[in-house]
N, C-alpha and C positions, 0 to 999 in steps of 0.2 A: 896475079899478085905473088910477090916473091914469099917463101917461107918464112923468114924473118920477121916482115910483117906483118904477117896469120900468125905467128905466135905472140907479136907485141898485141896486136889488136886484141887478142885471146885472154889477153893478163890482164888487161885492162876491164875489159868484162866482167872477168873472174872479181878483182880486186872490187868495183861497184859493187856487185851482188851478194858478196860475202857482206859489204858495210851496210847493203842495206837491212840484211839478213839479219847483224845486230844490234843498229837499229833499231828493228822490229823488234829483236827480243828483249830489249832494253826497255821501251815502252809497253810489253806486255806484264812485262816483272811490275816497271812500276805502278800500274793501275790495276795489278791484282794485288798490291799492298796498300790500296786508295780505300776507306769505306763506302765508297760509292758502288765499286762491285758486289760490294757485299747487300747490298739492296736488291730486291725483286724489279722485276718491271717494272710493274705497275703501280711500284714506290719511287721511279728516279724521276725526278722532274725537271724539265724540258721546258728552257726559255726560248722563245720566239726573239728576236733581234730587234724589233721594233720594243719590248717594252725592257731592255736594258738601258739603263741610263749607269754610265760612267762615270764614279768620280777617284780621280787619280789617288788619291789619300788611303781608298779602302783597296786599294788594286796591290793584291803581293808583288808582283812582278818587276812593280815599277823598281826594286832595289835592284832586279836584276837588267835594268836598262843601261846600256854603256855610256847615255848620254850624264849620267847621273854621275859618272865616278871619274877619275881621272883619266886625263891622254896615256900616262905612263904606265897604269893598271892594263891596260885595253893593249898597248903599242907593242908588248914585250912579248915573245913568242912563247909558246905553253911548254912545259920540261917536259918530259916524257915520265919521271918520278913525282911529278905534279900530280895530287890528289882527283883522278878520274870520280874517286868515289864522293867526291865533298859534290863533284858537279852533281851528282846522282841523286846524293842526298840534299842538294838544294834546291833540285828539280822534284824531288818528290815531298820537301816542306812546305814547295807552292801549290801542290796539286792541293798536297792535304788541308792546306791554309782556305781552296774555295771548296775541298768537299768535304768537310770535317762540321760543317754548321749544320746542324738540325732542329727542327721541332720535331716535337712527339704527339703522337695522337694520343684519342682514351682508351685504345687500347696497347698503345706502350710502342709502336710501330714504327720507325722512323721518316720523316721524310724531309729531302735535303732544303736547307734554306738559300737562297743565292744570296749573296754578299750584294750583290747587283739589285736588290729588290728596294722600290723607292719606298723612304720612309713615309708616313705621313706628315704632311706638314701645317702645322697647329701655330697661327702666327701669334697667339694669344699665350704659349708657354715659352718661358724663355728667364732674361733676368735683363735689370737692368745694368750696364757699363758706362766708365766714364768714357769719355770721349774728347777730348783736344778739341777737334774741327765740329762741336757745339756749342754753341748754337749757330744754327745754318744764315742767319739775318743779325743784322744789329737792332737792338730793341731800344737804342733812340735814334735809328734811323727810320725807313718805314713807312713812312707817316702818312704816304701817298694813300696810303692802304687800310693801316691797322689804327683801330680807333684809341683815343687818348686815353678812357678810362681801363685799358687791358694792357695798355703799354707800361709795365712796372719800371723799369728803366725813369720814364720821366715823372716817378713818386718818391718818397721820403723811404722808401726799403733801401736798404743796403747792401744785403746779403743776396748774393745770385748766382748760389753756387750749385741750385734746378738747373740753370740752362746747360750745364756740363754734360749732359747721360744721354746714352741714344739706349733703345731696346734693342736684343740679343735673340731672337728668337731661336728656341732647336729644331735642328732637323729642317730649315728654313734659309733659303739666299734672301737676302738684303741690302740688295746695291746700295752702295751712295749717293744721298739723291743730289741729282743736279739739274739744274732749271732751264738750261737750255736742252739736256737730252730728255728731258720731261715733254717741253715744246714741241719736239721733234717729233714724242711719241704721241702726242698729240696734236700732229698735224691736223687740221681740219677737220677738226673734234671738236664737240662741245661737252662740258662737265659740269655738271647740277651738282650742288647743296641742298637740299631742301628739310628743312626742321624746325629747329626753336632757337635761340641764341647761342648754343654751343654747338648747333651744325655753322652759325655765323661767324665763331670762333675761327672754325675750321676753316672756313670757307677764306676770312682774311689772312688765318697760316699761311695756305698756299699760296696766295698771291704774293706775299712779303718773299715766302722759299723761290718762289718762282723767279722772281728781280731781285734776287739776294739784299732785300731792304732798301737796293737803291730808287731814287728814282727812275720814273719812265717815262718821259712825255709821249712815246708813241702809240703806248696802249689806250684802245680806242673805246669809250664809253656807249655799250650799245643797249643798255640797259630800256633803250626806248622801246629796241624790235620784241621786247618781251613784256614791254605795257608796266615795265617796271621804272617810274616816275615818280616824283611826290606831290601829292594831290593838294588841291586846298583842305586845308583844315589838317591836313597830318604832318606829323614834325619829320618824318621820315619815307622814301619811299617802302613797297612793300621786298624792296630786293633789289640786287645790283649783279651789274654785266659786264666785263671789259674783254676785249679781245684784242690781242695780241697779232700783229696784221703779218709779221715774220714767218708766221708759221699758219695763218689762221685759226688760232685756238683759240676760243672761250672758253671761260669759267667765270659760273655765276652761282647767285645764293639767290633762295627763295623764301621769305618765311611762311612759314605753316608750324605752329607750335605741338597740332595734332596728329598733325596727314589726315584730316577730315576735310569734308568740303565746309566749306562756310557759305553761309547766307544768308543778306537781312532780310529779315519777312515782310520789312518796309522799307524802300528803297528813300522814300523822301523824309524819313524819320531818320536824325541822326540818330538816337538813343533808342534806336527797334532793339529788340532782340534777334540774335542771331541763331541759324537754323544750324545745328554743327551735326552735319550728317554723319555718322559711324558708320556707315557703308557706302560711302564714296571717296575716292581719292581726291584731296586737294583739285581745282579746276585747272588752274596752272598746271599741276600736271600730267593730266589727261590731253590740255591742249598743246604742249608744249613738247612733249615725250620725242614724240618722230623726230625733233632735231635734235634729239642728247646722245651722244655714244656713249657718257658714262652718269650713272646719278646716284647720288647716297643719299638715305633717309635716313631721318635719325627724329624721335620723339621720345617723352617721359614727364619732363618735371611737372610739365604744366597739367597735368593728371591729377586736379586736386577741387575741390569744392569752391577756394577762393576765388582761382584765374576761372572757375567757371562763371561765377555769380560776377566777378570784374567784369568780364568780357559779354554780359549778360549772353552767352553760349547755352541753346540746350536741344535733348539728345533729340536727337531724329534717328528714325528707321524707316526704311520706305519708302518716304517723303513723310510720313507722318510722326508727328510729338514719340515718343517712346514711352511705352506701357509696358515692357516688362521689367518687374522691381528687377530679375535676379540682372538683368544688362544692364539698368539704372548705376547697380552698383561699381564707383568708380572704376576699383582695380578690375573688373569687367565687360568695364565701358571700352576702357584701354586694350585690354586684348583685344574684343573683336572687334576695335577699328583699325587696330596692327595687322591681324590676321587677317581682315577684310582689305586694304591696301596691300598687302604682301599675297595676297591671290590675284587681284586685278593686276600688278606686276606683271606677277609671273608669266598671266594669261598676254599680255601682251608680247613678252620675250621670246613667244615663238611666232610672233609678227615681224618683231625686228631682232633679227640672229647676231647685227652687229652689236645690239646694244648692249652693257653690261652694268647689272643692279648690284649696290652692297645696302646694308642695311646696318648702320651703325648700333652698337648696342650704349646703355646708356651710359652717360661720363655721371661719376660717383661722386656725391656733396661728403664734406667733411667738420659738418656741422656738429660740435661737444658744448655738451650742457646746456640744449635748448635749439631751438630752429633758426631762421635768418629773423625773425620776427618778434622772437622769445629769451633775445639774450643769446643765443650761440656763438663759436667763435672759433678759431681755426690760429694759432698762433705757432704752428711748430716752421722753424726753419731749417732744419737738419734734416738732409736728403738722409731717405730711404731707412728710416729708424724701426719701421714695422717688415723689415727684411727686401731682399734685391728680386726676388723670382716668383713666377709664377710655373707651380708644377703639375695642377690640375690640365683635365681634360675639357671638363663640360666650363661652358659658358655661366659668369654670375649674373646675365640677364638672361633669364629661361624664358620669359615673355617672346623678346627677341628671338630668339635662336630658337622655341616651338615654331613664330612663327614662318621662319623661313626657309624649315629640315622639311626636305622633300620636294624646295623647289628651285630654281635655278638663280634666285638670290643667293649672293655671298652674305656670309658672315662677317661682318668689321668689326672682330671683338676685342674693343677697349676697356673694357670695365677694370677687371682682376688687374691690367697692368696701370694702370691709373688708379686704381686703389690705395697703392705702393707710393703715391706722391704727394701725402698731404701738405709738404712743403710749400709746391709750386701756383697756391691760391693767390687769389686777391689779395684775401686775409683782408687786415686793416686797413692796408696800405692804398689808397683809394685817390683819386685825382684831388676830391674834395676832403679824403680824410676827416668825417662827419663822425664824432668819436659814439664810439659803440656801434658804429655801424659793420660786420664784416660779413666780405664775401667769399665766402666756402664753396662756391658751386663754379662759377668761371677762374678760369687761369688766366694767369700771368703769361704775356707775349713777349719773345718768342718762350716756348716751352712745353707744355705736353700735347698740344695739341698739332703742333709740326710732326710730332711721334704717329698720331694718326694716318696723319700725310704719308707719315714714310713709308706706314704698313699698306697705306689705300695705295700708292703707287709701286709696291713692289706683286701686288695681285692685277692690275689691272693689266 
């Protein structure tokens, strides 16, 4: 090799190794001016890659992305009297920007927080917003689906200006729902309701969301394969089933007003008494369970002396009548038939790994100056006058949410944010408009209860 170039090859060398040289000392300076050096060992904390979840919003860096800022910023060559030191100091704003967050211990200690650390996410705090693209249905479309007397649209009300708001939850994603990438994600799934009249609410939400109020001729009534028919002598069956043959998705509703078992103690006596076991789940579904990939429970109101002695219902344990006064006692009765259905759950959910339980908590009456029975009445029509958010932690049905902390049921907690709606009732406003009559406990369709929907399908 000629001399000439053994000296070029040699400068070249030189020149790398000197840049990387400061380089290095360029990022030594700047992470001994980082508070993270300043930490002991046994104080820096060390994410693993798998539980960083990225979101571009909290990332410093992304200002210094070229895709962010103009061609002409980026295209134009660097001066040589161009601020080396602004680059220095804006590479050491970012360092400081993720290692500048701490918590402290009880003994005053520090240790780093990552920016990167998932919040918790609480679909039950949050506030309510207006929204344009609500309501998700027309509420005098529908009809296929959603019954006459919930459909305010075809009553004497005029004001409907509830259907406008969707909820906001923090620290929580919240697609927009849409009915065909619903379908999708429910391919070949099935989806249980089963409760009282306001899981039935829910349960025709979704159908209307799901066909955006139109009609369907194709969805297929299978209401049969689940023995869900109307029998002689009753005006209704006990539940309904349609599946959707596009996608194979069912969604159906079941009623059970307690999640107890029921049973007449004489089968050829129509007026027997019935056995309401407290420690059995509904039969429907224990036998029904193995085909559902999704189910919500949901009980409350009917936790009262009257619907007992209507429905001539009474407690069983065991198989036997119930003898103990302190479980006799209603609000009693009611937990440990929650708690007793929300174990039998649970114990199944590590049979079936596909399957996933939520557990509605209860939707809140708005009954003043007396009950549905006693003169009460519900006449406010001005959305959100008792405030937009909910900023608590804990659940307003602690029934619920005791009984399903600790096991692999979710929480569907609607309460606190349906609290915030007393606008969106019945009210007066009723098919028959039967004066003094109102209804404070069911909604108005479409409206708070498509809100459920939106939280039920952004968890599952």
């Amino acid at each position: 090799m000629k001399g000439g170039n053994i000296h070029r090859l040699w400068g070249r060398n030189f020149s790398l190794t000197l840049l990387a040289l400061i380089c290095m000392t360029f990022f030594l300076w700047a992470l001994e001016k980082s508070p993270l050096s300043k930490l002991s060992s046994e104080d820096q904390f060390v994410i693993s890659p798998s539980d960083i979840t990225v979101d571009a919003s909290d990332d410093p860096f992304e200002s210094m992305n070229p895709k962010e800022n103009s061609e002409e910023e980026y295209s134009r060559p660097l001066m040589r009297e161009e601020k080396i030191g602004e680059t220095v100091e804006g590479f050491d704003a970012a360092l400081m920007n993720y290692t500048s967050r701490f918590d402290f211990r009880k003994d005053n200690s520090r240790v780093w927080k990552s920016p990167y650390e998932k919040k918790v996410c609480n679909y039950a705090k949050g506030r309510w917003v207006a929204d344009s693209r609500h309501p998700l249905y027309s509420g005098l479309g529908c009809k296929q689906w959603l019954s006459e007397m919930w459909s305010c649209r075809l009553t004497q009300r005029q004001d409907f200006s509830y259907e406008g708001y969707r909820w906001q939850p923090d620290n929580c994603e919240m697609p927009e729902f849409k009915g065909a990438a619903f379908l999708r994600k429910m391919q070949d799934k099935t989806i249980a309701f089963i409760g009282d009249s306001l899981g039935r609410q829910q349960f025709q939400s979704l159908m209307c969301m799901v066909t955006g109020g139109e009609e369907n001729l194709d969805v297929e009534d299978v209401g049969e394969e689940y023995g869900l028919v109307r029998t002689a002598g009753h005006y209704r069956p006990d539940g309904w089933a349609y599946r959707f043959p596009s996608t194979n998705s069912t969604i159906l509703y079941y009623w059970s007003a307690t999640l107890c078992d029921l049973e007449p103690l004489n089968v050829s006596d129509a007026n027997t008494p019935v056995a309401m076991h407290l420690d059995r789940p509904p039969a429907f579904l224990s036998l029904f369970l193995p085909r559902f990939d999704v189910v919500v429970l949901n009980t409350g109101h009917h936790w009262n002396r009257g619907k007992l002695r209507a429905n001539r219902w009474e407690m069983f344990v065991n198989g036997r009548p119930n003898e103990d006064r302190k479980i006799a006692d209603m609000g009693n009765a009611k937990d440990f038939a929650i708690r007793s259905t929300a174990r039998w759950l649970d114990s199944q959910l590590a049979l079936q790994p596909r399957l996933k339980a939520f557990f509605r908590t209860i939707s809140p009456r708005h009954f003043q100056n007396g009950e549905w029975n006693t003169g009460g009445s519900c006449d406010s029509i001005t959305p959100l006058t008792g405030g937009s958010e909910v900023g608590e932690e804990e659940s307003r049905d602690p029934v619920i949410a005791n009984a399903v902390k600790g096991t692999k049921i979710k929480l569907l907690d609607i309460t606190a944010i349906s609290q915030l709606r007393d606008e969106a009732h019945i009210s007066r406003y009723s098919i028959k408009a039967t004066e003094g009559v109102w209804d404070c406990l069911h909604w108005c369709l479409p409206g708070i209860p498509d809100t459920w929907n939106e939280l039920l399908v952004a968890q599952i």
